[in-house]
Steps between C-alpha positions, in 0.01 A plus 500: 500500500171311498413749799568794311303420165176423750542868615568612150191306411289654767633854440329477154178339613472816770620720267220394247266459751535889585515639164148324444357584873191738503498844663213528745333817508236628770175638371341646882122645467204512744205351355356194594533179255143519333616898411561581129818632598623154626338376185769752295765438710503150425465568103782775522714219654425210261592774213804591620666165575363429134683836336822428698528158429491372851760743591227637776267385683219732702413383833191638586357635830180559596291658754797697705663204561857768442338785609191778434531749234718748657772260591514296185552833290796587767629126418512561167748797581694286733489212231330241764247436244479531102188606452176639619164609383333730688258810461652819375467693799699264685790597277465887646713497819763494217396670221208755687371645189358118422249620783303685224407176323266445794329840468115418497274448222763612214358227317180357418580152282776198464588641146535857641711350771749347274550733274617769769703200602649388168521829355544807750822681463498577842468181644801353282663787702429407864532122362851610329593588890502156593791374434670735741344373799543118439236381292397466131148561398456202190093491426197641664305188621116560620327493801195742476293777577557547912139454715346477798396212747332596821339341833172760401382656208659740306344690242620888541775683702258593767490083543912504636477747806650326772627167362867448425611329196743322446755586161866477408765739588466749252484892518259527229276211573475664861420848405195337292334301731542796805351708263204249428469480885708215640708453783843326336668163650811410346562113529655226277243314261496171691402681834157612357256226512552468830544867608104526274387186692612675856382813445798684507444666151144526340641379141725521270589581142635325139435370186289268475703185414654583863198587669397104397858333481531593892089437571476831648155498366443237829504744763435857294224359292417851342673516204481840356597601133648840558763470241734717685826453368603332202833244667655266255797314633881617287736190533826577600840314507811580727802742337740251654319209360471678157830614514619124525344387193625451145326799263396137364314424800374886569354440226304170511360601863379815387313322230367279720393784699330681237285228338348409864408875484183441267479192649479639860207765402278284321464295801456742721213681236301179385519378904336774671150449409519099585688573830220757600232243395722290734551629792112651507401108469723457801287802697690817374253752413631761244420875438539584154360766508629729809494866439801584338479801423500607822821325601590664218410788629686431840866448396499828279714635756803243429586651198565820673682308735709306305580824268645663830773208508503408151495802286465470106507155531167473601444695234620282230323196653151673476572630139564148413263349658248730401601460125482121513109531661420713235674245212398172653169494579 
């Protein structure tokens, strides 16, 4: 008898112990601890164990520790992670019309950047797709205007003949830089310093918060303001994770995910300026002032490109775009 009350006893206790246990969730990106994403990350985690009530907790990892960009999105599907940030043309090997996003030079600003991102109608289309493939998008989170960093001097496209850069696997991001001049090498982020320091490539492109998080800067000192493409980072959770939570729960993580947002982009804003005074103190030296208008001038052909594969939604991208330059100045 005395036997069977101690197991009775211990049922409870385990039963208690369970019904009060945290769920662990994995939060996978590829930034480097000093990043502003890592910075978000950590806030988006605090803020949802706070809205759940302990009922989660978001583990986060950094710096590809679970994988690059490519393979944490396809872990999402597979539900081997929770969540992700990542730029939005990482998202396209799923939904391809999210390849548009990184057509160059559609905008000019931060503000003009959001609003196409908070308030196009046909990005809450392609983001509407999501769920279909395995992931969520929550918030847009920030990383930046995308840039150069090069071995030599770079100033106009007649500067890139013959050196390779180095960029992420995306169609769109591709056709831009070939049509600036490049050569293209595909390779994971945490390959690059070393693949810059060897020679291998002659540089490499990003926002600027990367450019410094990863030191790149160190061994392509020429930092070039070309402005290129406008690449904030959408945060996305798993379907399978989402699926598993109470609407309860959907709710308080996507709440947590949407405060970070403003969060997320004032960092990224109000840090550029002090990590370029940074990193030129540390023997970067920066072009602002590289002829634009003539890279401009260079990628004109990826529009006719992309409208060959894309159709009207090109299109509609460019009338937006185009509407929000003229509003937002």
């Amino acid at each position: 008898m005395k036997l069977l009350k101690t197991a009775a006893v211990l049922a409870v206790a385990s039963f208690a112990f369970s019904a009060n246990a945290q769920t662990v969730l994995k939060f996978s990106h590829t930034d480097q601890q000093q990043g502003a994403r890592h910075t978000a990350a950590l806030e988006f985690a605090k803020k949802v164990e706070q809205y759940t009530q302990g009922r989660y907790k978001v583990q986060v990892f950094c710096c590809s520790q679970l994988g690059n960009d490519p393979k944490n999105i396809e872990q999402l599907g597979l539900g081997g992670i929770d969540f992700t940030v990542s730029s939005t043309g990482s998202y396209a090997p799923h939904i391809p019309t999210l390849n548009l996003t990184m057509l160059p030079f559609i905008v000019d600003s931060y503000e003009q950047g959001w609003k196409f991102y908070d308030d196009s109608p046909w990005l809450k289309e392609q983001f509407a797709k999501g769920p279909s493939k395995g992931f969520r998008f929550l918030a847009t989170w920030e990383a930046g205007f995308r840039n150069m960093t090069t071995r030599d001097p770079l100033n106009t496209p007649d500067d890139t003949k013959g050196k390779k850069l180095r960029t992420f696997p995306n169609e769109m991001m591709r056709w831009t830089l070939e049509s600036m001049g490049f050569g293209i090498q595909i390779m994971p982020l945490p390959e690059v310093y070393l693949a810059i320091q060897q020679g291998a490539v002659a540089g490499q492109e990003n926002p600027i918060d990367t450019i410094f998080s990863n030191k790149f800067y160190e061994v392509a000192p020429h930092v070039t303001l070309t402005n290129h493409v406008y690449s904030p980072i959408p945060l996305t959770i798993s379907e399978r994770t989402w699926a598993k939570l109470s609407p309860e729960d959907q709710n308080a993580v996507t709440r947590a995910a949407q405060e970070v947002a403003p969060m997320a982009r004032k960092l990224i804003k109000d840090s550029d300026e002090k990590v370029l005074a940074e990193m030129t103190a540390k023997g970067a030296k920066v072009n602002r002032r590289p002829d634009v208008a003539a890279f401009r001038k260079s990628v004109e052909p990826v529009y006719g490109k992309a409208r060959e594969k894309y159709g009207a939604d090109v299109d509609a991208v460019l009338k937006e775009t185009a509407a929000i330059r003229a509003a937002v100045k």
